[in-house]
C-alpha positions in Angstrom: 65.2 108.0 -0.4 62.0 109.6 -2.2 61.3 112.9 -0.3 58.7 111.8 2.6 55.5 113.1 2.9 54.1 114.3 6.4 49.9 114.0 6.0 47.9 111.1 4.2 45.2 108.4 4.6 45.9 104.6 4.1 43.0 103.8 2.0 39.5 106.4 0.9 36.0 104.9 1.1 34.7 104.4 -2.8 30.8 103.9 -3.0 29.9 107.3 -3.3 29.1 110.4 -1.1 25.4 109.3 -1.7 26.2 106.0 -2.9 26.7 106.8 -6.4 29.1 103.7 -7.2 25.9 101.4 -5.8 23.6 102.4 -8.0 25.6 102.2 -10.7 27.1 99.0 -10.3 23.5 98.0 -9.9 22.5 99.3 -13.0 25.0 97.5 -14.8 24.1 94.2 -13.3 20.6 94.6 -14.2 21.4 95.5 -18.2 20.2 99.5 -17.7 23.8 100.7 -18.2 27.1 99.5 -19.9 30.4 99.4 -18.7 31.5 102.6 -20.2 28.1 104.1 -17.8 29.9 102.4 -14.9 33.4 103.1 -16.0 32.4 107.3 -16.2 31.0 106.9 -12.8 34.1 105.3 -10.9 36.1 108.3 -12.6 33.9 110.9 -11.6 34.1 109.7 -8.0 37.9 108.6 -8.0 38.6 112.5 -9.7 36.2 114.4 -7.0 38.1 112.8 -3.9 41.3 113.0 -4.8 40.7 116.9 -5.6 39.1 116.5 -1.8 42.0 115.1 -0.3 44.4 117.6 -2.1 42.3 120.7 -1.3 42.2 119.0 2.2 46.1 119.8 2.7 47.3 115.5 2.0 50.7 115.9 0.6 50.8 112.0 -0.4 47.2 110.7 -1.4 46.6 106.8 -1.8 45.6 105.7 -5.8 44.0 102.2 -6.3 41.9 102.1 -3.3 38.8 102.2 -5.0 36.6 99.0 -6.1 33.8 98.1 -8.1 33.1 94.9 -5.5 36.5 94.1 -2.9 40.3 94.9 -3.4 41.1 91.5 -2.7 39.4 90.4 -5.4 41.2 93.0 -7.5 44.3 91.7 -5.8 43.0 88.3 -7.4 42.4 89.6 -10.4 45.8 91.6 -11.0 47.8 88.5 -10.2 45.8 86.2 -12.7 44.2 84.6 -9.8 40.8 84.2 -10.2 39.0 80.5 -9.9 39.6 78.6 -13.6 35.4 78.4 -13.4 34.9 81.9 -14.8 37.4 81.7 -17.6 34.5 80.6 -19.9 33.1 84.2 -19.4 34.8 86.6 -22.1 33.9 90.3 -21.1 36.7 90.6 -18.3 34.4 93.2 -16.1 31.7 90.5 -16.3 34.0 87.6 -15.3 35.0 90.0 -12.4 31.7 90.1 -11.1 30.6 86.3 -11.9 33.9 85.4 -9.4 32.2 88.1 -7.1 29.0 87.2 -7.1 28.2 84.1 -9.2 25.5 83.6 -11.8 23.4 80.7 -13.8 26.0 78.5 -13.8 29.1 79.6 -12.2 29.4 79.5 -8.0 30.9 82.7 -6.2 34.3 82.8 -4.3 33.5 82.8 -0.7 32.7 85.9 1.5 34.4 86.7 4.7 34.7 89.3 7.3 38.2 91.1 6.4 39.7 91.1 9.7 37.5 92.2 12.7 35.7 94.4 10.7 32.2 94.2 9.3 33.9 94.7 5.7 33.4 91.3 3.8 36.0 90.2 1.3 36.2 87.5 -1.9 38.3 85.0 -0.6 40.6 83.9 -3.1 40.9 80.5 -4.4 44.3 78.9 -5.3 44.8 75.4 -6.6 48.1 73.8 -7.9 46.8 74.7 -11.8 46.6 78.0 -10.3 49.4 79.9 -12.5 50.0 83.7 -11.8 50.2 86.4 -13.9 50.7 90.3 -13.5 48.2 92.5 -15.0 48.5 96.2 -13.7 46.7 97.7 -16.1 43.6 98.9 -13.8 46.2 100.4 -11.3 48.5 102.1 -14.2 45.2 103.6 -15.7 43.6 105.3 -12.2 47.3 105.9 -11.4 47.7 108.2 -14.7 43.9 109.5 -14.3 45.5 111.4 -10.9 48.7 112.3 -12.5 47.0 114.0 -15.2 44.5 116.1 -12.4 48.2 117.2 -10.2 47.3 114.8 -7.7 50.5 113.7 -5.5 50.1 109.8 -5.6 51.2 106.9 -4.0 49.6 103.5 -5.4 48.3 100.9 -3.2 47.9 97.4 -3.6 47.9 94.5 -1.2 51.0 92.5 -0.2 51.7 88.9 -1.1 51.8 88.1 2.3 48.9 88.9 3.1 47.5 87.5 -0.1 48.0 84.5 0.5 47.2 83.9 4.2 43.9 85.3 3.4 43.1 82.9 0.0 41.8 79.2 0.5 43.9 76.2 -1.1 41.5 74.3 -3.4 42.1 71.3 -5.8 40.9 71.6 -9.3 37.6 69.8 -7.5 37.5 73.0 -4.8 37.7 71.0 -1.5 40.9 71.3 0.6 44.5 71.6 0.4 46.8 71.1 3.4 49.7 72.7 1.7 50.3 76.2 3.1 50.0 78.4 0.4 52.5 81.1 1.8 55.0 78.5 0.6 54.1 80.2 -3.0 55.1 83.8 -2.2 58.7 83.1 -4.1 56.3 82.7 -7.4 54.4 86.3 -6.2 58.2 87.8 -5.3 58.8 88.7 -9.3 55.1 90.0 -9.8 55.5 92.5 -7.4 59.2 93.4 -8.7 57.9 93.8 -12.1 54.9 96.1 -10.7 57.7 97.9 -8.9 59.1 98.9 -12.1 56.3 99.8 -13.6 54.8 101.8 -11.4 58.8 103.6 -11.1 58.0 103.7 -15.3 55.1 105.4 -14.7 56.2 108.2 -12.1 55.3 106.8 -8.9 57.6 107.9 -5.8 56.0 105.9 -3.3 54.1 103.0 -3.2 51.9 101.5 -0.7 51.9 97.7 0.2 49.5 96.6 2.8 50.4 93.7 5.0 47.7 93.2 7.8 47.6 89.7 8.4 51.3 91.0 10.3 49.2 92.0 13.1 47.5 88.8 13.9 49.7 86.3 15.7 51.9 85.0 12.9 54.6 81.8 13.6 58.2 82.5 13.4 58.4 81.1 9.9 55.5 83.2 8.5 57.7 86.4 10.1 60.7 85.4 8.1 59.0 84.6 5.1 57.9 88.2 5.0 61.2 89.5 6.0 62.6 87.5 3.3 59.9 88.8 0.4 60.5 92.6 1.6 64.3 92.3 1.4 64.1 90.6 -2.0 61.2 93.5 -3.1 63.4 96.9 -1.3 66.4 94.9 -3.7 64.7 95.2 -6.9 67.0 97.6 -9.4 64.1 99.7 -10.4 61.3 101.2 -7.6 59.4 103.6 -5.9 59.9 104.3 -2.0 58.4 101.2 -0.7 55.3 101.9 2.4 54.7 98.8 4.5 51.5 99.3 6.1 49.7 97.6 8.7 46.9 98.0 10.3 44.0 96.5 12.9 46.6 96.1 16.0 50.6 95.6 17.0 53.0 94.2 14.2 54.6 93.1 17.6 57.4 90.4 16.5 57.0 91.4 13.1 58.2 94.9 13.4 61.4 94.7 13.9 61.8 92.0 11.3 60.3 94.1 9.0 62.2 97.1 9.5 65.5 95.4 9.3 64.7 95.2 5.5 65.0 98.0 3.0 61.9 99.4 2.7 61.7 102.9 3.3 58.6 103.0 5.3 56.6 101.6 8.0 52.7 102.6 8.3 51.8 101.3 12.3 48.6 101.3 13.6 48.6 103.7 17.2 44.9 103.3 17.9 44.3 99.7 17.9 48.0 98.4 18.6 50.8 99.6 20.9 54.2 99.5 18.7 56.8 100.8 20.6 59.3 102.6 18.0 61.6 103.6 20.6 62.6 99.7 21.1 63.3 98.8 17.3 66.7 100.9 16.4 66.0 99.9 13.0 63.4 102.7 12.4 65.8 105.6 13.2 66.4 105.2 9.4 62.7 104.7 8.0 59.8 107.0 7.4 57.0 106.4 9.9 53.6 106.8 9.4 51.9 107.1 12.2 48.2 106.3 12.4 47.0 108.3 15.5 43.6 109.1 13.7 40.7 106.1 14.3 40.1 105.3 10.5 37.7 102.6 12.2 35.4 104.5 14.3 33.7 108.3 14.8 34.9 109.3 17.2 36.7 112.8 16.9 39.8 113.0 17.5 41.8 113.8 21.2 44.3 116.5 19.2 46.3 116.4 22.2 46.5 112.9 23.3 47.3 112.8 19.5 49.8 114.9 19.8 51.7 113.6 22.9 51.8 110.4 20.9 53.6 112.0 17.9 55.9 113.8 20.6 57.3 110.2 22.0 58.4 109.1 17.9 60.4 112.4 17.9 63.8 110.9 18.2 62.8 107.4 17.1 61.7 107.5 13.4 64.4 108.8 11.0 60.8 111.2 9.8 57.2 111.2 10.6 53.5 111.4 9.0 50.9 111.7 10.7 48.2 109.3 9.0 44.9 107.5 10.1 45.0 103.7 11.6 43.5 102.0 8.8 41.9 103.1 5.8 38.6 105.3 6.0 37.1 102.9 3.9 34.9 102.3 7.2 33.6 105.1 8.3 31.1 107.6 6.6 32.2 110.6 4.1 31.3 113.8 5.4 29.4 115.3 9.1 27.7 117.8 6.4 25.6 115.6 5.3 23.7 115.4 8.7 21.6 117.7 9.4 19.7 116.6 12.3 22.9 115.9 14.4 22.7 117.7 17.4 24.9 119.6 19.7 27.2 118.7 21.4 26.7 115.3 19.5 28.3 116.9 16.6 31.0 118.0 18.5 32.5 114.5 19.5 32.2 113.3 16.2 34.9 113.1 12.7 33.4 111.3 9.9 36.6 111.2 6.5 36.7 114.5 5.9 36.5 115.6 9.4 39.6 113.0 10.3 41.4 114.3 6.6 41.4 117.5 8.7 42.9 116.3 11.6 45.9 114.3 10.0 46.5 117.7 8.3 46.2 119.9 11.7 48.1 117.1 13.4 50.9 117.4 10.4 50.9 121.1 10.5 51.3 121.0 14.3 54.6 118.7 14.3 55.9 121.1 10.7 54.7 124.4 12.0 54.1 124.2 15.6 50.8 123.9 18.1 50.2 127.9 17.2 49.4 126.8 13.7 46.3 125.2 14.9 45.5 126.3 18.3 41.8 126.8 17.0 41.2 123.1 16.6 43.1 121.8 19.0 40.5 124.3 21.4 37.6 122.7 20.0 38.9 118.9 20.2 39.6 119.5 24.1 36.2 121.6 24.6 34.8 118.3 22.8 36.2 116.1 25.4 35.3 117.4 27.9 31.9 118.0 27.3 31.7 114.3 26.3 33.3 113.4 29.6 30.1 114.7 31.7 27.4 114.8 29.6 24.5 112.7 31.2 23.1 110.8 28.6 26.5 108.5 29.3 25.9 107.6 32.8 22.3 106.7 34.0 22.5 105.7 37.2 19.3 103.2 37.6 20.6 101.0 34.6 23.8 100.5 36.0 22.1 99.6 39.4 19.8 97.0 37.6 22.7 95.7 35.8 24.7 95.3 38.7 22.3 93.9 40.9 22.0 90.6 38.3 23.5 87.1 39.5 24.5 84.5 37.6 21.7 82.9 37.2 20.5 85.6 34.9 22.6 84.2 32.1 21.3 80.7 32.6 18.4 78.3 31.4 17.7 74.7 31.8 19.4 71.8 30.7 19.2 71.4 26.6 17.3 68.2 27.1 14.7 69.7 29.5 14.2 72.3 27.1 14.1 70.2 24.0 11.2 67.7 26.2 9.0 71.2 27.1 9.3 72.3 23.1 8.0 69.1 21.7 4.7 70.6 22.2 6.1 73.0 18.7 5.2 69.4 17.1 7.3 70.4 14.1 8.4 67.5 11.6 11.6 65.7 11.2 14.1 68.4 9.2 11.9 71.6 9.5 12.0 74.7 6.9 12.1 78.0 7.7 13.8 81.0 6.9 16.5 83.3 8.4 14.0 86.3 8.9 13.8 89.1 6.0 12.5 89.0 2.5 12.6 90.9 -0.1 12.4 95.0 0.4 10.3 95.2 -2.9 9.9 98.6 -4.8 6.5 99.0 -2.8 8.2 98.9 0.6 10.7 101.0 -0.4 8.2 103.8 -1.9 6.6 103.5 1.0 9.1 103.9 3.9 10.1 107.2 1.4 6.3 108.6 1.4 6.7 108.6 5.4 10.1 110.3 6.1 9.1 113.1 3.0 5.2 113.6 4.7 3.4 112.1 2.1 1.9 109.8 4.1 1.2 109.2 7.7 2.4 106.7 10.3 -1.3 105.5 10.1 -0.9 104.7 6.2 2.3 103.6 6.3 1.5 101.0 9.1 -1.6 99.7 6.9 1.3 99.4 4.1 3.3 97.1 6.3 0.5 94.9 7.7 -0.4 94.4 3.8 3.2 93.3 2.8 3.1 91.2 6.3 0.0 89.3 5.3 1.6 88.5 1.8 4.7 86.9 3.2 3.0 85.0 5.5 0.8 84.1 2.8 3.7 82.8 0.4 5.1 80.9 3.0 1.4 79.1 4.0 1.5 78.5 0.0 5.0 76.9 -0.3 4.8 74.6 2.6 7.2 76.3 5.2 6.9 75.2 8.6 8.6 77.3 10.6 7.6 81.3 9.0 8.5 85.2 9.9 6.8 88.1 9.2 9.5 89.5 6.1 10.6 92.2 8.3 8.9 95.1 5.7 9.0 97.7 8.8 12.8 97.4 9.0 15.0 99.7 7.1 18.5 97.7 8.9 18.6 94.6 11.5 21.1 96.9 13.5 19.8 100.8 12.5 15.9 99.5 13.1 16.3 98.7 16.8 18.9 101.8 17.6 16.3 103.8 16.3 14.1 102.5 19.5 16.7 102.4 22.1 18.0 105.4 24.1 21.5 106.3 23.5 21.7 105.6 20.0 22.0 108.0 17.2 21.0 106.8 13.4 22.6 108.8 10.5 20.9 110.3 7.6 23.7 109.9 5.3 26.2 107.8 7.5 26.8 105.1 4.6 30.0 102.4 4.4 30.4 99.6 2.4 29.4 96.2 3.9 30.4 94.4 0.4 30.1 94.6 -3.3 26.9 96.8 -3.8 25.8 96.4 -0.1 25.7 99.5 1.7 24.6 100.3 5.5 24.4 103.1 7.6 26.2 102.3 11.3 23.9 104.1 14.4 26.2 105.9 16.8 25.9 104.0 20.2 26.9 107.2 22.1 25.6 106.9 25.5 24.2 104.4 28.4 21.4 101.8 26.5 17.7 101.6 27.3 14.5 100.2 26.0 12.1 103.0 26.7 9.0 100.5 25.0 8.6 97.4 23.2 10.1 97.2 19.6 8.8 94.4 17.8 5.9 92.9 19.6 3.1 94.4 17.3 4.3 93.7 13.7 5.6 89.9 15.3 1.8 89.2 17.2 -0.2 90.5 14.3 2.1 88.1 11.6 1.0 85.3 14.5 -2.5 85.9 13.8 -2.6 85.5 10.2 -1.6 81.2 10.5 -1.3 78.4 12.6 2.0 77.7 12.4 4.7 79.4 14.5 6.3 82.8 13.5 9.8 83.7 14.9 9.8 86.9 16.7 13.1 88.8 15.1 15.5 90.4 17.3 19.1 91.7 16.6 21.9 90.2 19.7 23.7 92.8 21.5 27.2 91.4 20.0 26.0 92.3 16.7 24.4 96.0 17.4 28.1 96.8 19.3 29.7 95.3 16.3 27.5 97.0 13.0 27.4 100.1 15.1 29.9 102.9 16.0 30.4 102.3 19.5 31.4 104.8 22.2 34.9 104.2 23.1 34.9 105.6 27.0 34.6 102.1 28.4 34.9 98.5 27.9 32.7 96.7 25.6 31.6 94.1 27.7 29.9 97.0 29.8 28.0 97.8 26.5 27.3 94.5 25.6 25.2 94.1 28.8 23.4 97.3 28.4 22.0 96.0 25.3 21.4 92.6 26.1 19.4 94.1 29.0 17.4 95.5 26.4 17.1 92.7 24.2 16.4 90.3 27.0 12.9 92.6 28.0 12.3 92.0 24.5 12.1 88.4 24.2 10.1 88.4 27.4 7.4 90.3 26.5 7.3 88.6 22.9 6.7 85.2 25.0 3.9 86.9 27.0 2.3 87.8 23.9 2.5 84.2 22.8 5.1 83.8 20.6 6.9 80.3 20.7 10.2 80.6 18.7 12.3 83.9 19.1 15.7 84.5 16.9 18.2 86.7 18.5 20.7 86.7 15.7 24.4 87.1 16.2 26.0 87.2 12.7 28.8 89.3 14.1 30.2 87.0 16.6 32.9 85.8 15.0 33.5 89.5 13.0 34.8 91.1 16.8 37.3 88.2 17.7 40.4 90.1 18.5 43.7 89.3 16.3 45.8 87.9 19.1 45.2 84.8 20.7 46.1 86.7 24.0 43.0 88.8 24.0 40.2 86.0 22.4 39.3 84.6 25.8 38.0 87.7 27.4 36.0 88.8 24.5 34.6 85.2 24.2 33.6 85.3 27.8 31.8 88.6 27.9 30.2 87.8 24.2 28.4 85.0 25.1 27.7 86.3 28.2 25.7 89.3 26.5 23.8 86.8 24.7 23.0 84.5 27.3 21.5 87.6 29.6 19.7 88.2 26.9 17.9 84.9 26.0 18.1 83.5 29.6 14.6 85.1 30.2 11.7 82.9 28.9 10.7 80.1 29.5 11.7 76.5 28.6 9.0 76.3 26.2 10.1 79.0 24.1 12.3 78.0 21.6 15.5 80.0 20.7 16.9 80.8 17.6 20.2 82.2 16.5 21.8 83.1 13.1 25.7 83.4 12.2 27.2 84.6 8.8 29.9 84.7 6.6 32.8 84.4 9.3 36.0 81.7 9.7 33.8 79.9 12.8 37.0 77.5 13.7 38.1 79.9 15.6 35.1 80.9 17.7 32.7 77.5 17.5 33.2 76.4 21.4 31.7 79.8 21.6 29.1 79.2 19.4 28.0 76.3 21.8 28.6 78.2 24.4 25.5 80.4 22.9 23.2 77.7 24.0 20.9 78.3 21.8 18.2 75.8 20.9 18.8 76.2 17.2 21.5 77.7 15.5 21.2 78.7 11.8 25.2 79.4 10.3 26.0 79.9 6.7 27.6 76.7 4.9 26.6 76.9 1.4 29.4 78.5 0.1 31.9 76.6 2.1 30.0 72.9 1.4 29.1 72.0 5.3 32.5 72.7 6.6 31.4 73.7 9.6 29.8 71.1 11.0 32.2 69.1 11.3 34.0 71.9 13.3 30.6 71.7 15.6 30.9 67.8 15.9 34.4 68.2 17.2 32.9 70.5 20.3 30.5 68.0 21.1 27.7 70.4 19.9 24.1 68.8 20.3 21.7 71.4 19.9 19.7 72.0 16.5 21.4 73.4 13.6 20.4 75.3 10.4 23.1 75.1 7.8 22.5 77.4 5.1 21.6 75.2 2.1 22.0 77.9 -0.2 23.7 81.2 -0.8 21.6 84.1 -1.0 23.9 86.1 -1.6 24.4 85.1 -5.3 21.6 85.5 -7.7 21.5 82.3 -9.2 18.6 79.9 -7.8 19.5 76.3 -6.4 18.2 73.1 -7.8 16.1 70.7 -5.8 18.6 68.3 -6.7 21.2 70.8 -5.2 20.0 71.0 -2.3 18.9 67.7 -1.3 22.4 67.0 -2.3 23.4 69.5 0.8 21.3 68.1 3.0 22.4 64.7 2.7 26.3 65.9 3.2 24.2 67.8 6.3 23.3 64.6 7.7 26.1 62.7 7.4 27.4 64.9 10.2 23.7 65.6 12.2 20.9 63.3 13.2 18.0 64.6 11.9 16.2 65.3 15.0 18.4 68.2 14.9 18.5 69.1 11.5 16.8 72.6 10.5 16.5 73.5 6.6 17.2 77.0 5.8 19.0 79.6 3.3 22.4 80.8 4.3 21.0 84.2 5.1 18.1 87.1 5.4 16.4 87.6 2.0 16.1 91.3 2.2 18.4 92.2 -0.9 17.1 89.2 -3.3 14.2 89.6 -5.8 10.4 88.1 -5.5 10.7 85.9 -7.8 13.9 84.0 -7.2 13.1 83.5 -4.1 9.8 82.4 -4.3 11.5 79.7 -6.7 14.3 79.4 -4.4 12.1 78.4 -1.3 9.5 76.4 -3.4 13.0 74.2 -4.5 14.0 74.3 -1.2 10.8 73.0 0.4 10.7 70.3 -2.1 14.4 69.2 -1.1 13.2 68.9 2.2 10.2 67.0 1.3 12.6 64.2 -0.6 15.3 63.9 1.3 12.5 63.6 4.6 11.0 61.0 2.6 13.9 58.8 2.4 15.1 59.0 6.2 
């Protein structure tokens, strides 16, 4: 066996200390750069964090984690997978991005939530022409660029196993396949041997292969099949010391299957899942990586607890690394960069480089001995305990108010009383509307920069706001919505925009991850107990009202989706949380009714993104989940209409919960995935109004009339129209004025048709 390493990361975070990759990739959509601008950039920031890592003390550092969009999409792209619709493009970076994100003519792949994360993936299409083909080349080049700078490697790429449990099954048309596609790993099984040898070719000693969809419940069948593909891969003649890694929970079943093949390493997951070691013999002979370090969230690290874990694999693992959980793709780079962080605040928290540091101190411990790094192991317990009774985490009169509530708290009237009280919204047979933001224009932007430099006032910049305001509201009086919002100018994030108003939330400076492609956001730091010291929206929502007749949505963010687009204290259980900001949320909505607005969104895009892996654990969550939300829209009034919004998720899983929301309207993406889910809805017995997402907004390309009448018909095939809403798939904050003025002005006219005809 290769020698084994003892310190590394599973996977490094690639947009950019201060989000260089972004603007780049940016640039080169929008013709200011060329590829060999974008290509200099990724090098420049593949070169200056591997010299990090290596300064850092990482004796094994991961090559071919880095994107221009998603991995799996490079996955796709490496095994000759990509949809047969973009082959008409020629320039292969430019068919790469049409499959990511579409353009005149050519659809996207769809976009998911990889895992129970808030990281969206290209989900990869395979149909029965689909016929694959290796093409390493990107991971040979970035594996030489770190060769040549004295890096210590180890290339990653992403298993076939999980490949293809994660892809869709299309015919050459793009609906449906029932055939499992995991049945096509043995064509995969000589792709990977072949990249086995080339990467042995090319110097590698180790070599990463990620295999997390082993930690969600997999059948007996699926375990062998991957037992079979890792003994056929740990056969092949010619190869580098094969890591399995898994990550997000338990490999439970899986693990010992796994480690009764050849590979020489097993990457487990200690934060999220519980692997006993001790209980697979099978592991005495392999190289364990330990992930004891939260790649997921900020939280710095307990060096003893940490420690104590390592202690109980002594014995177990034929040799140990100490590594994070998952890859540190997910959290922010660097503490330096903010500088209005607070003691202790700062103390209690490890951004990547702060966690780089503690795989190394933990590595150096188990090497060298606890001496080696008795200074930080010091600070992490002074850390802890400061955490443990610092105030700000226990206030004694929220937990009172929350305690005291009944049941009756998360309740409203029947859906038909309700829908009888709201006729008085005397809204028309399939209504319009949007999901809430529009465009953050350059003048927004400039603005929001003038206040938080000094150039101008909170006065001025409030004028600024009301100004973009009135214009929305304005476009949408022009195109014939009739359902509108107020744009949402004043918000910088629908999750970092309310933390910034709530007590026990910290917003970052600098705190940037990668949500998909280009998209960046910046997590707050839910650190202690949750209150609403004033009213949040109320002004901007009442002063939209008074510009038109028609009814604005007041905007708020539900609590499942601040815990889940937030870094979330980890000293008790979520549902605890949850209620603390639903609490909030709910005093929200009620003093948006009593300032007379009619129809309130409380959007819950997330839902879906928290669902634990294992089947075992789903219920629980799904109780307390809808439980936040239903505290906090179970407020107002049967008059006031209430909206929700879900995203880019799987929603088989989760859609009794989705009813279970209550809500008197629920808008859920479908564009992408052609009305799928509504026949997942129908199947609950789901009779409230829905919003499928007629078009994707997350593509730049704008929708015919034809289009989407064409939708909407499919749409009512499976609803009555009495319950039919008319919306995009999504917020409108990343696309372009003019699109979507064109895109909404189609889309009104759809309506108008397809009304018409009924």
């Amino acid at each position: 066996m290769n020698t084994p390493f003892t310190a590394t990361v599973l996977g490094s975070p690639r947009i950019g200390p201060r989000r260089e990759l972004k603007k780049a990739v940016e640039a080169y959509w929008a013709g200011r750069t060329d590829a060999a601008a974008l290509h200099a950039t990724g090098a420049q920031l593949r070169a200056e964090q591997w010299a990090e890592q290596k300064a850092a003390g990482l004796d094994s550092i991961p090559v071919g984690t880095f994107s221009y969009y998603d991995h799996v999409l490079d996955t796709a792209a490496m095994l000759g997978a990509l949809p047969e619709r973009v082959a008409s493009v020629a320039d292969p970076l430019d068919r790469y991005f049409a499959a990511a994100r579409g353009n005149e003519t050519i659809a996207p792949l769809e976009m998911t939530k990889w895992f129970d994360t808030n990281y969206h993936y290209l989900v990869p299409e395979i149909s029965p022409a689909t016929s694959f083909a290796l093409d390493p080349s990107r991971l040979l080049g970035e594996l030489a660029e770190a060769q040549a700078q004295g890096v210590p490697t180890r290339p990653v790429v992403l298993g076939p196993v999980t490949f293809l449990l994660l892809s869709k099954a299309v015919t050459g048309q793009g609906e449906g396949s029932d055939a499992p596609l995991l049945d096509r790993v043995d064509e995969l099984v000589p792709l990977y041997i072949d990249l086995l040898g080339r990467l042995a070719d090319a110097g590698a000693e180790w070599m990463q292969i990620d295999e997390p969809a082993l930690v969600a419940d997999r059948t007996a069948d699926e375990i062998a099949t991957a037992r079979r593909v890792y003994e056929a891969l740990s056969a092949a003649p010619k190869r580098p010391a094969i890591l399995l890694a898994s990550y997000f929970g338990s490999l439970g079943d899986a693990l010992p299957a796994l480690a009764a093949t050849g590979v020489e390493g097993l990457a487990v997951d200690l934060v999220a899942g519980a692997d006993v070691i001790a209980t697979v013999p099978a592991l005495a002979r392999k190289h364990v990586v330990a992930g004891v370090v939260d790649g997921r969230n900020v939280w710095r690290t307990d060096l003893t607890r940490a420690l104590n874990t390592l202690a109980t694999l002594l014995g177990s693992a034929g040799s140990i690394a100490v590594s994070t959980s998952c890859s540190l793709l997910h959290v922010p780079y660097t503490l330096d960069a903010e500088t209005a962080l607070e003691e202790p605040l700062r103390s209690w928290l490890a951004f990547g480089a702060e966690k780089t540091a503690e795989v190394v101190a933990l590595a150096t411990a188990l090497t060298t001995g606890r001496d080696a790094v008795a200074e930080a192991i010091d600070a992490s317990d002074e850390a802890a305990a400061s955490r443990r009774t610092d105030p700000r985490l226990h206030d004694d009169a929220l937990r009172g108010r929350l305690s005291a509530l009944t049941g009756a708290a998360r309740e409203r009237a029947a859906a038909e009383v309700r829908r009888a009280a709201q006729a008085a919204l005397d809204l028309p047979l399939l209504p319009t509307t949007t999901i809430g933001s529009y465009p953050q224009t350059r003048e927004i932007r400039v603005a929001r920069a003038e206040l938080r430099k000094g150039v101008i006032d909170e006065a001025e910049y409030r004028r600024r706001m009301r100004a973009e305001i009135a214009d929305v509201v304005a476009l949408q009086e022009e195109l014939g919505l009739d359902v509108l919002v107020h744009g949402e100018p004043e918000r910088n994030d629908m999750v970092q925009y309310f933390a910034e108003q709530l007590d026990g939330f910290f917003a970052t400076e600098n705190g940037w991850v990668q949500s998909y492609g280009s998209r960046c956001v910046r997590p707050p730091i839910l650190y202690g107990d949750v209150r609403r010291p004033a009213p949040m929206t109320t002004e901007w929502i009442t002063y939209a009202q008074s510009l038109t007749a028609k009814p604005v949505k007041g905007m708020l963010t539900g609590p499942v989706t601040i815990l889940a687009w937030s870094f979330v204290r980890d000293d008790q259980p979520l549902a605890e949380t949850a209620d603390q900001v639903a609490l909030a949320i709910r005093d929200e909505t009620v003093d948006l009714q009593a300032a007379g607005i009619r129809i309130i969104q409380v959007d819950e895009p997330a839902l879906r993104e928290l669902l634990p892996l294992r089947a075992a654990d789903q219920q629980d969550y799904l109780g307390w989940a809808v439980g936040a939300f239903r505290l906090a829209t179970s407020g107002v009034a049967d008059s006031t209409q209430i909206h929700t919004h879900l995203c880019y998720s799987e929603f088989g899983e989760v859609i009794g919960a989705i009813a279970g929301l209550d809500a008197d309207v629920t808008s859920i993406e479908a564009a992408r995935s052609h009305m799928e889910v509504l026949g997942d809805l129908n199947a609950v017995g789901f009779d409230l109004g829905v919003g499928p997402g007629v078009y994707d907004i997350h593509s730049p390309r704008v929708p015919g009339v034809d289009e989407i009448a064409s939708l909407l018909k499919e749409a009512l095939a499976a609803v009555p129209a009495e319950r039919l809403w008319v919306n995009p798939d999504c917020g409108l904050k990343t696309r372009g004025v003019a699109e979507t003025t064109e895109s909404l002005r189609n889309l009104v006219e759809a309506a108008r048709r397809v009304r018409a005809g009924l």
